[in-house]
C-alpha positions as CSV (number, residue, x, y, z in Angstrom):
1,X,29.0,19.4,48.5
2,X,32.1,18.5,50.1
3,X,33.8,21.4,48.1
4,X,31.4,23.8,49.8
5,X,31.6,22.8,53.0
6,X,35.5,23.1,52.7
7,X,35.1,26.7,51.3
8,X,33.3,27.7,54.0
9,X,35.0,26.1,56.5
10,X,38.2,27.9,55.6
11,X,36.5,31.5,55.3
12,X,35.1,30.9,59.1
13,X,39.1,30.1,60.0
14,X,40.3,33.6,58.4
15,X,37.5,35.3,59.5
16,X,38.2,34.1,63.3
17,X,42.0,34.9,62.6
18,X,41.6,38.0,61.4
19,X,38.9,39.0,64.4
20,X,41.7,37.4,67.0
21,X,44.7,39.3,65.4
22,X,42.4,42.7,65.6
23,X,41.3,41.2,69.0
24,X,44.7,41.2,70.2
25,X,45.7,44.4,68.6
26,X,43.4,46.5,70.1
27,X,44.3,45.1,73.5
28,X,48.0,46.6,73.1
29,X,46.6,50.3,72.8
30,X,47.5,52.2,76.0
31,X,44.5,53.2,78.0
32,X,43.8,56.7,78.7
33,X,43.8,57.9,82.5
34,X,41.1,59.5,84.1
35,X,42.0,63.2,85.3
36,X,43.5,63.4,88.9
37,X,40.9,65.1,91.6
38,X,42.6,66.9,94.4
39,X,41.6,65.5,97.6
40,X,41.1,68.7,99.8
41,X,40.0,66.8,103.0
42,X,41.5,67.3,106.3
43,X,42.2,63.3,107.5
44,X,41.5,62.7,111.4
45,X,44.6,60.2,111.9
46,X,44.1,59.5,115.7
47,X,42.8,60.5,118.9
48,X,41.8,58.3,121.4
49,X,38.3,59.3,122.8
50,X,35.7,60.5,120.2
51,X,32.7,62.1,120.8
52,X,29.9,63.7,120.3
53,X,27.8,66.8,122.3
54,X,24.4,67.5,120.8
55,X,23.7,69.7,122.9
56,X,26.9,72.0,123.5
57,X,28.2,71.7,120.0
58,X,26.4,69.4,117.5
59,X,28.4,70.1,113.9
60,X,31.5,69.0,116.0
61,X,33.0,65.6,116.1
62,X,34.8,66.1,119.8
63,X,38.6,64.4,119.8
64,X,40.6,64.4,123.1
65,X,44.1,62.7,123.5
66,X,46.9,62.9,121.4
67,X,44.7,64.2,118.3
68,X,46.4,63.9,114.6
69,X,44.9,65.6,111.2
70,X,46.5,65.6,108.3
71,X,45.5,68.3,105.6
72,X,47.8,68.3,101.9
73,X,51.1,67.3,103.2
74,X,51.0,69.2,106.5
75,X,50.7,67.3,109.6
76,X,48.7,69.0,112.7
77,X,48.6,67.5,116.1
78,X,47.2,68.7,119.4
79,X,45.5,67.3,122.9
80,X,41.9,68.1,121.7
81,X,40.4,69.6,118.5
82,X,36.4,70.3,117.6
83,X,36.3,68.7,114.1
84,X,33.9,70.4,111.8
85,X,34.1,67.9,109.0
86,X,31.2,69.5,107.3
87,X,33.1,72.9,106.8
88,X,36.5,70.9,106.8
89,X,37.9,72.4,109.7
90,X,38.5,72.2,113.1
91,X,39.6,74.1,116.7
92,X,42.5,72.8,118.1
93,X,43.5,73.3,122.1
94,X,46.5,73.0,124.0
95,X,50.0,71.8,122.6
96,X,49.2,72.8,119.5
97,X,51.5,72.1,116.8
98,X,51.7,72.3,112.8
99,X,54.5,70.8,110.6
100,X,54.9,71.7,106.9
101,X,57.5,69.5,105.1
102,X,60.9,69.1,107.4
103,X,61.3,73.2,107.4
104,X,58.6,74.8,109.3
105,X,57.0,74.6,112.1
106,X,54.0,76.6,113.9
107,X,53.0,76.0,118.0
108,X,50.6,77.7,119.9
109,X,48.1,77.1,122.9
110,X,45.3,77.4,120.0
111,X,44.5,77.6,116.8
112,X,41.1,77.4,113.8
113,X,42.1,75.3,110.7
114,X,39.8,75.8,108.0
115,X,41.1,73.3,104.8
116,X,39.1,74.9,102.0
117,X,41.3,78.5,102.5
118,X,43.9,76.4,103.8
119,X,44.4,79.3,106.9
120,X,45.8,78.7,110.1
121,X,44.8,80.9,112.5
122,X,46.9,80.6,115.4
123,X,46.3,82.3,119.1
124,X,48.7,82.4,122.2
125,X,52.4,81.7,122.5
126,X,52.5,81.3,119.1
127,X,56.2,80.2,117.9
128,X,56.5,79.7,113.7
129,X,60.2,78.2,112.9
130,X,61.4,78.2,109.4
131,X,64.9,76.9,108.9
132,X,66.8,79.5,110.8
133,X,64.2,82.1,110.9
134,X,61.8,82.1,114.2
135,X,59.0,83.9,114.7
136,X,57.4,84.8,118.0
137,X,53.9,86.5,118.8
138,X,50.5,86.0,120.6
139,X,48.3,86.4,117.5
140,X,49.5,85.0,114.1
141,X,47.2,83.5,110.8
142,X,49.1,81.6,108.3
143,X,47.9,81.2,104.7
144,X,49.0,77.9,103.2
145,X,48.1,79.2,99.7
146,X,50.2,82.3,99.4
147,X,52.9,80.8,102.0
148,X,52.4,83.8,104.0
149,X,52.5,84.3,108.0
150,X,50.6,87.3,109.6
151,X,51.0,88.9,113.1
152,X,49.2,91.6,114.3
153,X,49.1,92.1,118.2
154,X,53.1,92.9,118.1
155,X,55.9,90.1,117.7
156,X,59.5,89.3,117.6
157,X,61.7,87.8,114.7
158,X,64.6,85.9,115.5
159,X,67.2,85.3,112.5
160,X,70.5,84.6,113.6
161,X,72.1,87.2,115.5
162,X,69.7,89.7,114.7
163,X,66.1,90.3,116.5
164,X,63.3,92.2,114.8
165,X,60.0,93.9,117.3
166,X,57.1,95.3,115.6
167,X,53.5,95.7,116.2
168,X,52.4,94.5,112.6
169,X,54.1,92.2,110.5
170,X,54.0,89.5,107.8
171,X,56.8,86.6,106.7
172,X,56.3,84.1,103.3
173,X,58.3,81.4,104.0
174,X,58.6,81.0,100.2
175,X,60.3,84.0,99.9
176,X,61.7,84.6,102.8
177,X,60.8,88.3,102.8
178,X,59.3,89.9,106.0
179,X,57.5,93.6,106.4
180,X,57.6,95.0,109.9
181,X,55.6,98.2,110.4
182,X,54.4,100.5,113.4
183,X,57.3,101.0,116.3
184,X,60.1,98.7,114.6
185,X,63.3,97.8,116.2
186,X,65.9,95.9,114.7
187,X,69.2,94.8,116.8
188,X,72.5,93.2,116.8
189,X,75.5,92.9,118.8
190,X,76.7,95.4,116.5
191,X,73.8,97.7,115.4
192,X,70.4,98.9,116.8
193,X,68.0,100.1,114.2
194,X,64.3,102.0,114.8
195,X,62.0,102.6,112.2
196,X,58.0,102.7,111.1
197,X,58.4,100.4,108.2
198,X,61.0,97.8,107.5
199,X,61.0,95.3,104.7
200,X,63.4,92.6,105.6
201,X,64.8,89.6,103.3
202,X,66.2,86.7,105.7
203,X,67.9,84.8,102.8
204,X,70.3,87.9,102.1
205,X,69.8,89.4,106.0
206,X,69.1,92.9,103.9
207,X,66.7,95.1,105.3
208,X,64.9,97.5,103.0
209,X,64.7,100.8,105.2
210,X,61.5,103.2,103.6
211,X,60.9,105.5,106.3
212,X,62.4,107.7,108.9
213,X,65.0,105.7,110.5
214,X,67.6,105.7,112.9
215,X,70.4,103.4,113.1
216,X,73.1,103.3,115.7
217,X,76.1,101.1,114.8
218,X,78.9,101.8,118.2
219,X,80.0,105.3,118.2
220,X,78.1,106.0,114.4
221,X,74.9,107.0,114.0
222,X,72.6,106.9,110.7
223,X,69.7,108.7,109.9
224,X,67.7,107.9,106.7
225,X,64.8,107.4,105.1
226,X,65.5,105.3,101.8
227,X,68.0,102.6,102.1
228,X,69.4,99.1,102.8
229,X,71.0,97.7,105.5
230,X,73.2,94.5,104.7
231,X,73.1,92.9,108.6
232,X,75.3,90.0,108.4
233,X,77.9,92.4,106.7
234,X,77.0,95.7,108.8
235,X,76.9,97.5,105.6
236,X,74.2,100.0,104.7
237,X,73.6,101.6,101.6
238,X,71.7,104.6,101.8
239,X,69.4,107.3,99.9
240,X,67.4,110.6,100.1
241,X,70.1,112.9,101.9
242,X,70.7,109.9,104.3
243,X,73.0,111.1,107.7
244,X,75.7,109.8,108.9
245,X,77.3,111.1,112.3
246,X,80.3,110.2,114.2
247,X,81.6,111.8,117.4
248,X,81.0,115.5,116.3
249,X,81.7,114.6,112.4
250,X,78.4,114.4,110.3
251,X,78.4,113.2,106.6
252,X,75.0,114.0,104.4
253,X,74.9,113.1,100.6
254,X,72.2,111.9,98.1
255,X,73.5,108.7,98.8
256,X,75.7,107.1,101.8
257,X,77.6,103.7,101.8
258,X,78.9,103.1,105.2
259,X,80.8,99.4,105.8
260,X,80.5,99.3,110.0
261,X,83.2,97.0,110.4
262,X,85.4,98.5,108.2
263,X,84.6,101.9,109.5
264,X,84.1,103.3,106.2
265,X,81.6,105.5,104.8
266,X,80.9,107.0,101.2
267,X,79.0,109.6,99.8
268,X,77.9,111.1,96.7
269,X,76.7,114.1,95.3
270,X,75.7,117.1,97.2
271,X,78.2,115.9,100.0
272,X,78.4,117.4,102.6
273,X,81.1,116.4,106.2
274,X,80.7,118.6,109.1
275,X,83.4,118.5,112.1
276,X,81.7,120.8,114.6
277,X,84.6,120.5,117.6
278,X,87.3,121.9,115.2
279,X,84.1,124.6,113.0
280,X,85.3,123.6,109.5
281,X,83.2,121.9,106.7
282,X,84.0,120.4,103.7
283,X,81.4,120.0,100.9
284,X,81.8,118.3,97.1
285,X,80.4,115.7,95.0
286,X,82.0,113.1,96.5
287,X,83.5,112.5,99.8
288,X,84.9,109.4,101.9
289,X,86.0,109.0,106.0
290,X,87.6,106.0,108.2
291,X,86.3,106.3,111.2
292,X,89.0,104.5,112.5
293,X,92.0,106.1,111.2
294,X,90.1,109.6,110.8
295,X,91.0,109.8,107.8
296,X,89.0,111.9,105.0
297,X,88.6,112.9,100.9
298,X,86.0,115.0,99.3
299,X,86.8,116.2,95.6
300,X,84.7,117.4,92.5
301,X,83.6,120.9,93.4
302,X,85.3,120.1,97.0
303,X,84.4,123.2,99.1
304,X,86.5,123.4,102.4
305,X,84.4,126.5,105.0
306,X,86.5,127.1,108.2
307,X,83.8,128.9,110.8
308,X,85.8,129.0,113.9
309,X,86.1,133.2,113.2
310,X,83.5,135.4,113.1
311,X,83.0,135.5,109.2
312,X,83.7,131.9,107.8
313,X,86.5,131.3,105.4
314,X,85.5,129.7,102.0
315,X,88.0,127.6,100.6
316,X,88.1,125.7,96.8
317,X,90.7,123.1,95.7
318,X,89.8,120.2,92.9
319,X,90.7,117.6,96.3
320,X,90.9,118.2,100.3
321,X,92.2,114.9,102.3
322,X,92.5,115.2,106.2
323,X,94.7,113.0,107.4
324,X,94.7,112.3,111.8
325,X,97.5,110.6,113.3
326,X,97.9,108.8,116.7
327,X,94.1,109.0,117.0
328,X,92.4,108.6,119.7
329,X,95.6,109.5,122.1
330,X,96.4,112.1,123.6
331,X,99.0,113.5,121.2
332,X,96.4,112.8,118.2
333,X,96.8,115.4,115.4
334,X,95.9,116.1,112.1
335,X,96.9,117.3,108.3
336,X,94.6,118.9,106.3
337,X,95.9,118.7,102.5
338,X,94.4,121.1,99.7
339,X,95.7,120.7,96.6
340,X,95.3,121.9,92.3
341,X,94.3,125.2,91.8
342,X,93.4,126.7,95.5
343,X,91.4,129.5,95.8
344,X,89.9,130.8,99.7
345,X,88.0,133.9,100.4
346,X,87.0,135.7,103.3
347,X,85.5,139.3,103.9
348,X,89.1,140.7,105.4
349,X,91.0,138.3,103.2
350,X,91.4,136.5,100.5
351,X,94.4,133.7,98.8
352,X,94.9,131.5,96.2
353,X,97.9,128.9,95.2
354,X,98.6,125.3,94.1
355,X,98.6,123.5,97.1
356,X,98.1,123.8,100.9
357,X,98.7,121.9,104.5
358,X,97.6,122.3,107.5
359,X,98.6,120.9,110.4
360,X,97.1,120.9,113.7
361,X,100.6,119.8,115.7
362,X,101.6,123.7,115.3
363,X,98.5,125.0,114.2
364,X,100.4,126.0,110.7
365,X,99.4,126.8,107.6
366,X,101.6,126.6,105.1
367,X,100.8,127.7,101.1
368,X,103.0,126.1,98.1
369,X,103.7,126.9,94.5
370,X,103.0,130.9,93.7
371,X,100.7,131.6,96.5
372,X,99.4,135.3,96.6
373,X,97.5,136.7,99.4
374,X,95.1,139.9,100.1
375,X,94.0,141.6,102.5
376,X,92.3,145.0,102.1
377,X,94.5,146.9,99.7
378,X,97.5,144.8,100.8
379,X,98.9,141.7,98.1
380,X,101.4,139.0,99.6
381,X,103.7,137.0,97.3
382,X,106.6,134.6,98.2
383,X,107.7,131.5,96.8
384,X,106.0,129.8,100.2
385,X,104.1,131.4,103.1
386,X,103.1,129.9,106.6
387,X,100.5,131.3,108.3
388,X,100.5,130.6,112.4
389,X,97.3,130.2,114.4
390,X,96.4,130.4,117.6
391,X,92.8,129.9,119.7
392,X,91.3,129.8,116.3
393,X,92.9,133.0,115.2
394,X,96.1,134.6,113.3
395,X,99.3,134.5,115.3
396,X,102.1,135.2,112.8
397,X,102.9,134.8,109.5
398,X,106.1,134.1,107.6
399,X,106.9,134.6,103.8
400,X,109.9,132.6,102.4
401,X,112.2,133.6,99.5
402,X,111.4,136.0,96.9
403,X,108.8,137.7,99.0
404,X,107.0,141.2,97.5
405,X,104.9,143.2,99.5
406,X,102.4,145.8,97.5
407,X,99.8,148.1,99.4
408,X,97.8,150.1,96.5
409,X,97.1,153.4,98.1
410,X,93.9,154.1,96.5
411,X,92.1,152.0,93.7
412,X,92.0,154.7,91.6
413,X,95.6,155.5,91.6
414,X,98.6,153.4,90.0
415,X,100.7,154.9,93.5
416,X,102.2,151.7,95.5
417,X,103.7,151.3,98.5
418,X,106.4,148.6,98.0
419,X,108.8,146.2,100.0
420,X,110.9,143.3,98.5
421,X,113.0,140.9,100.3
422,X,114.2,137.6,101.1
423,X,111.9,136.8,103.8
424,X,109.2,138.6,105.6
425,X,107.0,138.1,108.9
426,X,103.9,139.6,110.2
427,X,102.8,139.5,113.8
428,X,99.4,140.0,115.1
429,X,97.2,140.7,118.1
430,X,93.3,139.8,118.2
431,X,93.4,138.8,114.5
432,X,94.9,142.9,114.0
433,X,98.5,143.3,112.2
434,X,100.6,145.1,114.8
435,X,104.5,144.3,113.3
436,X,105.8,143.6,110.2
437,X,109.9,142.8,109.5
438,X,111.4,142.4,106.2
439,X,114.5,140.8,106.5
440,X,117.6,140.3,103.8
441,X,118.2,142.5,100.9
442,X,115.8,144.9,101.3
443,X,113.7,147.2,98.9
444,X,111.3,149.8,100.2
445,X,109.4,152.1,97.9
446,X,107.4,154.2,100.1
447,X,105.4,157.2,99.3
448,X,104.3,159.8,102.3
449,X,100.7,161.5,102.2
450,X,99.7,164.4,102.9
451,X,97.0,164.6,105.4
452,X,97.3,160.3,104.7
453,X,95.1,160.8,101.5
454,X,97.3,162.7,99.2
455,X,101.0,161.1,97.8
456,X,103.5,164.1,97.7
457,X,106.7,162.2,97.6
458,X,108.7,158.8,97.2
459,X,111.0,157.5,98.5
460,X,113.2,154.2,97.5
461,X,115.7,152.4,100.3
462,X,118.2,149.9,100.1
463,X,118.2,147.9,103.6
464,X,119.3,144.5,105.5
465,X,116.1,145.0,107.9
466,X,112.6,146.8,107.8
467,X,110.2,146.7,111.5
468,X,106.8,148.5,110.5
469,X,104.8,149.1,113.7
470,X,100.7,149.5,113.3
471,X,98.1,150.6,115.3
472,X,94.5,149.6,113.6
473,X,95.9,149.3,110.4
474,X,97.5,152.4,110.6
475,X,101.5,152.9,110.3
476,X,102.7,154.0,113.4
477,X,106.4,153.8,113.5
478,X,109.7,152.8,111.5
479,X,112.6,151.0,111.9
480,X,115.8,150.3,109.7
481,X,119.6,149.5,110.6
482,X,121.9,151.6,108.0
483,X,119.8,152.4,104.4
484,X,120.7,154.1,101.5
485,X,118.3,155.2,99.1
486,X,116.6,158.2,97.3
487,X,113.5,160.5,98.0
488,X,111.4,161.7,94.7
489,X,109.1,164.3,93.4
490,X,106.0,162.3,92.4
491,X,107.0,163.7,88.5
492,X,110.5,162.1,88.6
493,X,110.3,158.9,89.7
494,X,112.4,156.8,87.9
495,X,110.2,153.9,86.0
496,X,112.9,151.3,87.3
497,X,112.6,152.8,90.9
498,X,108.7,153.3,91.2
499,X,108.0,149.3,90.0
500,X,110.6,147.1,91.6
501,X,111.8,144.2,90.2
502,X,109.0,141.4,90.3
503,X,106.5,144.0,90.2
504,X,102.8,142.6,89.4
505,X,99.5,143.7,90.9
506,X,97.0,140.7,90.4
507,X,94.0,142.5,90.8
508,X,92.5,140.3,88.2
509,X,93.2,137.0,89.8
510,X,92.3,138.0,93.4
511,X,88.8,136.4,94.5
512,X,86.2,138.7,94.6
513,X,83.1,137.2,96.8
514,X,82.7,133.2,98.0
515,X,81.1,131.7,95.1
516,X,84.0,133.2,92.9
517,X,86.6,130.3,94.2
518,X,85.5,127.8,91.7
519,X,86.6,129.9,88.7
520,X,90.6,129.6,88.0
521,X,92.2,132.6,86.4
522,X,96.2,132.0,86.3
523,X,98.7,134.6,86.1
524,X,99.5,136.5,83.1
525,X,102.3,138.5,85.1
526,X,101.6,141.9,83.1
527,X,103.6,144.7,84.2
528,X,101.0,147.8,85.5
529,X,101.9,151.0,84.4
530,X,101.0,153.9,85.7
């Protein structure tokens, strides 16, 4: 019996130690939380009067003295409110003022507060700060959810030293991006800017231009309608054959870059820069001007058009580059550089040559490197010519070393009238040859017409000195110092006398309208024969 009672006594110990030790085991487990519910409420704080109106307004709890809600970390204060804490919302009057974190701010004279769509609908003088981003208008609502701030009775945006007006407008303090539409302005010390719709990103102070726009930036203006504007850097970037003008100079391209403070500008493809007080153009691919130093490029197809004659001169190199010195003096100047493979063409004349200058100082242009000039039936070689003008027009010309004049009589004869010398000069009156001198070691082969149509002689002089006199393109008078020389039946001309030396006629590398400049043809230097 005793033997029993033992047993059983010692399986009612282990049973109790092993239900403790479970016991105790199970207490360690971790206990599972319970799902977090948003609290949504908008908190009264404080006032201090409360009331009520049953009769006036019976949903509303009435607050009046220094009123404080709180709604999901924003703080709202005022000097009365109607609380509507059936709808969890409230009116708010006088002093109003919202706080979101230690970054924004919103005041007005009133405001509606509804907590479920977390708007803020905010009503005269209304001021929203955001870091350093202020926002001014008399009608503004304010979505908590989206972070986005609406004005839509006109308002004013503040960000550093630049002020944006519009009538419409949002800002998502998130973001940091605004959109501005209907009769925008946008100003700076340096820039004024008017457009219809502007998008505007205050962390990088760019503003996103989308629509006709005009910007004025000291003496440059900008018209576009696709494009950025970089305001803390007065740098634009700009599409859609954006404009860029500057004291009678335009630029157009596909696309513009323009640096303001720099006064540097960019563009590319389809370029076009227009300097209407001097009538010439320039036109490429790509172009470039300093506004300060007036100095500009355009290459890749570059196109050079002078328009200050009656028929415009049409001018291609593979780079033009105008270069201004002592601008804005009274002494100011400029070079005008064309250079690789020149070609020009006009209606009364036509040129091509390496490389070209013209400078402004002395009105000169001067040709380098094989030029060859044309006009009519007339060809012009020397080793350099300089060509003089004068109120827009031709004043003189002068061809340096190894200079050959040919005038084809007609184009379908192999007759030529010829001079060769050391240097030659033409003078002119209204844009008409009048004088021409050929000066050292002089060459004449000269054939007189019959009836000026019909060659019935030649004749080949040795001189020191040749004057030509014209009168509307026709050869008037003659005159030489001491010449010796030989007249010839048309049937014995001597071959050596009838080409002289450093005879070629380059018919085939003469321009023949203006959109023939862009194609190159270099001499061959073939002798004609008859």
């Amino acid at each position: 019996m005793l033997r029993k009672s033992f047993s059983y006594l010692m399986v009612t110990v282990l049973l109790i130690g092993v239900a403790s030790a479970f016991a105790q085991k199970q207490k360690k487990r971790p206990v599972r939380k319970k799902a977090r519910v948003e609290d949504t409420r908008v908190y009264l704080v404080h006032a201090d009067v409360l009331h009520f109106d049953q009769y006036e307004n019976p949903d509303a709890t009435i607050l009046n003295g220094k009123v404080h809600f709180t709604h999901q970390g924003a703080r709202l204060y005022c000097d009365s409110a109607y609380f509507y804490e059936a709808s969890n919302s409230f009116e708010a009057f006088g002093h109003v003022r919202m706080y979101q974190g230690d970054t924004m701010s919103l005041t007005s004279d009133y405001a509606y507060y509804d907590g479920n769509e977390q708007i803020a609908r905010a009503r005269y003088n209304v001021v929203l700060k955001h870091k350093k981003t202020t926002l001014y208008t008399d009608s503004l609502d304010f979505d908590r959810l989206y972070d986005n701030a609406y004005f839509f009775e006109g308002g004013k945006m503040v960000d550093g030293n630049t002020e944006l007006t519009s009538d419409w407008g949002e800002y998502n303090t998130k973001t940091k991006m605004s959109v501005f539409n209907y009769d925008v302005k946008m100003k700076s010390p340096k820039f004024f800017l008017t457009t219809d719709t502007l998008y505007y990103d205050t962390r990088l102070s760019m503003a996103h231009i989308v629509g006709p726009s005009h910007i004025t930036s000291g003496k440059s203006k900008i018209y576009s309608e696709q494009g950025f504007y970089d305001t803390k850097n007065d740098r634009a970037r700009l599409m859609n054959r954006s404009v860029l003008s500057n004291g009678g100079k335009t630029m157009v391209g596909d696309s513009v870059y323009y640096d303001s403070k720099q006064g540097f500008s960019q563009a590319f493809r389809h370029v076009v820069y227009v300097d209407s007080q001097n009538k010439n153009k320039l036109t490429g691919n790509y172009g470039e001007y300093y506004e300060y130093t007036g100095y500009a490029m355009t290459t890749d197809s570059a196109v050079a058009i002078d328009f200050s004659q009656g028929d415009s001169l049409f001018m291609h190199a593979d780079t033009f580059k105008i270069i201004t010195f002592n601008i804005d003096t009274d002494s100011m100047y400029r070079k005008i550089h064309a250079y690789n493979k020149v070609r020009a063409y006009r209606k009364d004349v036509q040129a091509v040559c390496d490389s070209l200058v013209y400078n402004s100082l002395d009105s000169c242009m001067t040709m380098y490197h094989d030029p060859i000039v044309w006009n009519n039936n007339q060809q012009l070689v020397g080793d350099r010519i300089e060509v003089f003008m004068k109120d827009s027009l031709i004043d003189h010309a002068h061809i340096i070393d190894n200079c050959f004049s040919i005038q084809q009589l007609r184009s379908d004869t192999a007759c030529y009238n010829q001079v060769v010398s050391k240097q030659m000069f033409a003078y002119f009156v209204d844009g008409n040859i009048h004088e021409t001198q050929a000066k050292d070691n002089v060459l004449i082969g000269y054939y007189f017409e019959e009836g000026d149509t019909v060659p019935i002689i030649y004749n080949y002089q040795e001189t020191s000195e040749l004057r030509m006199f014209l009168k509307d393109r026709k050869l008037q008078k003659v005159w030489t110092p001491k010449t010796s020389g030989t007249m010839y039946p048309l049937n014995q001309i001597p071959q050596d006398r009838k080409r002289l030396p450093g005879f070629v006629w380059y018919d085939y590398v003469r321009p023949l309208d203006r959109y023939d400049i862009f194609n190159w043809r270099p001499k061959k230097k073939v002798l004609v024969d008859e």
